[in-house]
C-alpha positions as CSV (number, residue, x, y, z in Angstrom):
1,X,182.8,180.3,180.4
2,X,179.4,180.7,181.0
3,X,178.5,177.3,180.1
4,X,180.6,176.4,183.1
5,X,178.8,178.2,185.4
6,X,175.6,177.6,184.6
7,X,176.6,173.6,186.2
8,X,175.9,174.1,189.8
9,X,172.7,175.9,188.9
10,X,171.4,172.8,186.6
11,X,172.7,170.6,189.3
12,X,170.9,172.3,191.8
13,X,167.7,172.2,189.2
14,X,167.9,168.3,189.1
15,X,168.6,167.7,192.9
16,X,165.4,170.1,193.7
17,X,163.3,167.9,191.2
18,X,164.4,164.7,192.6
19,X,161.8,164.3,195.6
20,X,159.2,164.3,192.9
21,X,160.4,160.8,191.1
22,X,162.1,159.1,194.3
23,X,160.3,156.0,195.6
24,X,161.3,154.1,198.6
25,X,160.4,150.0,198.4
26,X,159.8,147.2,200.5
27,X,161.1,144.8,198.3
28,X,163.4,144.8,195.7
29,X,165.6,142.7,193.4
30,X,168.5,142.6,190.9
31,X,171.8,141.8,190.0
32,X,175.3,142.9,191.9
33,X,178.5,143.0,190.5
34,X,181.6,142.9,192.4
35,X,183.8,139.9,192.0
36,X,181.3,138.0,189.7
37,X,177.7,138.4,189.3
38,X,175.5,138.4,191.8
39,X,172.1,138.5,192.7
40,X,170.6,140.4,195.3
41,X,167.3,140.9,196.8
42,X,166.5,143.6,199.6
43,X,163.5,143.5,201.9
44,X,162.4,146.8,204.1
45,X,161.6,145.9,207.6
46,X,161.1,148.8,209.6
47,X,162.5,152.2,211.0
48,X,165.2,152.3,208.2
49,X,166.3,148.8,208.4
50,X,166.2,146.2,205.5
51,X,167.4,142.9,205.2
52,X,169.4,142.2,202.1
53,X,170.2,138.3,200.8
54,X,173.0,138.2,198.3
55,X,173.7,134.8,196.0
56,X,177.2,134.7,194.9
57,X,176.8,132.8,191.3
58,X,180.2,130.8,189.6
59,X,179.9,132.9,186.5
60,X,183.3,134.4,187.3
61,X,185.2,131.8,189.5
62,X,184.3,128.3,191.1
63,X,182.7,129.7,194.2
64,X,179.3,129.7,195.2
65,X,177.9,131.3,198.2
66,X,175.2,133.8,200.1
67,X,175.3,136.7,202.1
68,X,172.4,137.7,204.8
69,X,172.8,141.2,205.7
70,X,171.0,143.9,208.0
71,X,171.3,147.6,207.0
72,X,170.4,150.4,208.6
73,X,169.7,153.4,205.9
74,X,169.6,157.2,206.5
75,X,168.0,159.7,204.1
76,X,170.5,162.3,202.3
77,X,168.8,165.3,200.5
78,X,165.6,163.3,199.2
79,X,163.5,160.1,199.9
80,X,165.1,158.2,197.5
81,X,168.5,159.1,198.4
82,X,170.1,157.1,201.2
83,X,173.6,156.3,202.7
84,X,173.6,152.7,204.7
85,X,175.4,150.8,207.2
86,X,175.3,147.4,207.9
87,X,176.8,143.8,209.0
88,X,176.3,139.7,208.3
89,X,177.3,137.1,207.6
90,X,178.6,134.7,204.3
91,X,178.8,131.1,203.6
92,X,181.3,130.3,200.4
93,X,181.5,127.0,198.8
94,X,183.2,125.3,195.9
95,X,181.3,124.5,193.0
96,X,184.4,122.4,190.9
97,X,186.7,119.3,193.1
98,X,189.5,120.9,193.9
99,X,193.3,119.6,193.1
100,X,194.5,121.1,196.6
101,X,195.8,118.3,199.3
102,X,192.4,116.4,201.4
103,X,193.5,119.2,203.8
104,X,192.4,121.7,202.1
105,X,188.6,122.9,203.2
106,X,187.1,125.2,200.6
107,X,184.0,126.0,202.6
108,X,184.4,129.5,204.1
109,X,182.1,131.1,207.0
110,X,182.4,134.4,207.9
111,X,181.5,138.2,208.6
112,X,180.8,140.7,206.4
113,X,180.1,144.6,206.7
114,X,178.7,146.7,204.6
115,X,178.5,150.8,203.4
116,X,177.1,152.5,200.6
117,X,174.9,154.9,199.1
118,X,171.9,154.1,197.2
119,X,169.5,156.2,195.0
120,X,165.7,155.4,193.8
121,X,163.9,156.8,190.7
122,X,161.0,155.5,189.9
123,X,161.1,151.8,190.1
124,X,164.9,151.9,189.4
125,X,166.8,150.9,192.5
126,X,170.9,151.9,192.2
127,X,173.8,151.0,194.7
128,X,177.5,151.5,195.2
129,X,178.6,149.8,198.1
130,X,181.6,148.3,199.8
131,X,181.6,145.5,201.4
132,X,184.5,143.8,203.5
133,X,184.6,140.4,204.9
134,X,186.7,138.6,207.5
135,X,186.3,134.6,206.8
136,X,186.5,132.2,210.3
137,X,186.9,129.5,208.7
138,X,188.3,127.7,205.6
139,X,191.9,127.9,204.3
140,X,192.0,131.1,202.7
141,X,195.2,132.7,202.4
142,X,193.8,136.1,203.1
143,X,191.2,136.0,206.7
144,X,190.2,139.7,205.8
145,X,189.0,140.5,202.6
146,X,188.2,144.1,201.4
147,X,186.1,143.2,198.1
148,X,186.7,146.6,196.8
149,X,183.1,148.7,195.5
150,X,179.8,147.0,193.6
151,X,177.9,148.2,191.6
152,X,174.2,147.2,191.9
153,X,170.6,147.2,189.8
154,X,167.9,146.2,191.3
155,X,163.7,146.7,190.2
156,X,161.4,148.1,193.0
157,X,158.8,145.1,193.1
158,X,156.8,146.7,195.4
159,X,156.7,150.0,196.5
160,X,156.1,151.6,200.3
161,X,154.0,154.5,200.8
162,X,155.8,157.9,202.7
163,X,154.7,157.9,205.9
164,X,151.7,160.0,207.0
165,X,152.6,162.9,209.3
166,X,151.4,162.7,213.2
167,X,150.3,166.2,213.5
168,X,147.8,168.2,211.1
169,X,146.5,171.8,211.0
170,X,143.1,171.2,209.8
171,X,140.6,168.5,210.1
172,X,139.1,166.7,208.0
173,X,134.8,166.8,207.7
């Protein structure tokens, strides 16, 4: 029994040690998995904001496609701990003929949203997101599509410095 409560005290250890190993970036890279495997590369550009480019690879499926996204991320307990928001847009094409009727368009355009939380250690860059989209055109069968939660890795490729307070108490000689 005491085991069990000594958990909230080791978790409240770990989250107080945190701020020492998170790192925010300006750029980073990796791989995404959702419906496939995907690659995905995130680019800070100020205030919070990043812009994220995600390539949707035919390793699972026949479709091909990218993603441009603008996120808007807010701190949660630490530095390296952040929630985001966000919205884009997607461009999915076929990568084998299709059989369907000379109808049939399998290009799809659309909008996508995003949420998710993300945390940073070191140069270690995690993310579980969800990210629905709503297609405008092509012939899919379902317009909206929820694409359930990724996962995503990516490496810090370079790293951005905290930012220097405004005020100070002493000067420097």
């Amino acid at each position: 029994m005491k085991n069990i409560q000594a958990i909230p005290f080791a978790l409240a250890l770990i989250t107080m040690t945190i701020p020492a190993f998170g790192q925010k970036y300006k750029t980073a890279a990796g791989v995404r998995f959702d419906n496939g495997l995907n690659l995905t590369v995130q680019q800070y550009i100020s205030n919070g904001w990043t812009a994220e480019g995600i390539l949707r690879t035919p390793v699972i499926g026949n479709k091909m496609g990218a993603t441009v996204l603008a996120e808007k991320h807010h701190k949660i307990i630490t530095r390296g701990t952040n929630f985001y928001v966000g919205g884009g847009a997607h461009y999915y094409w076929q990568t084998k003929a299709s059989t369907e009727a000379p109808l049939y368009n399998p290009n799809v355009f659309g909008l996508s949203g995003i949420a998710g939380f993300e945390f940073t250690l070191g140069r270690i860059n995690l993310a579980v997101d969800w990210k629905p989209e709503l297609h405008l055109t092509g012939t899919e069968d379902n317009k909206f599509n929820w694409n359930g939660a990724s996962i995503s890795a990516r490496y810090i490729i370079e790293k951005r410095k905290p930012a220097t307070p405004k005020w100070k108490f002493w000067k420097k000689k």
